[in-house]
N, C-alpha and C positions, 0 to 999 in steps of 0.2 A: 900860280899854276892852276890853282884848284878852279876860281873862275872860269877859265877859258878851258880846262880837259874836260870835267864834269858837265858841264851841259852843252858847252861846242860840240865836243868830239864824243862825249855819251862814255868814257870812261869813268870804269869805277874804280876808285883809290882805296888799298885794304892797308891803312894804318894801325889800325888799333884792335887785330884779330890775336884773340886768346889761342898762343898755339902749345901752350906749357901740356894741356891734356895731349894734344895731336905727339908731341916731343915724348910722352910717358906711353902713351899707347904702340909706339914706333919701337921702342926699347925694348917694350915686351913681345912684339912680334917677329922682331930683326929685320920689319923692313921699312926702307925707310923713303920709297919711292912713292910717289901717288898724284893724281890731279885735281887742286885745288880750286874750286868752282864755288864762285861767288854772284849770284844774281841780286841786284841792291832792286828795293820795293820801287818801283817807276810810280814818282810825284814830279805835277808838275811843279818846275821852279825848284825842286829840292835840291839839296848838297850838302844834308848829311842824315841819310837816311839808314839804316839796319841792312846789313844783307842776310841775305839766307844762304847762308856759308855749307857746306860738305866738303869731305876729302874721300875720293874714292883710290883707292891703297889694290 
């Protein structure tokens, strides 16, 4: 799948996002709602590059 979503269709796949801090910061604020917004660095040919990850809560 990664082949053909990531550079056919320009989807970015978030597998391996650290969300243990996102999970403990939620806890403490009781909320637990927000939009996850991941913009991955535009290389060309890439497919598996860093995103620059935010949650805005």
């Amino acid at each position: 799948m990664h082949h053909r979503a990531i550079p056919l269709l320009g989807l970015s796949l978030g597998e391996q996002f650290v969300l243990k801090p996102l999970a403990e910061d939620c806890a403490a604020d009781g909320q637990w709602e927000g939009l996850l917004v991941a913009a991955p660095i535009m290389l060309d040919n890439g497919i598996a590059t860093p995103a620059n990850t935010i949650v805005i809560k």
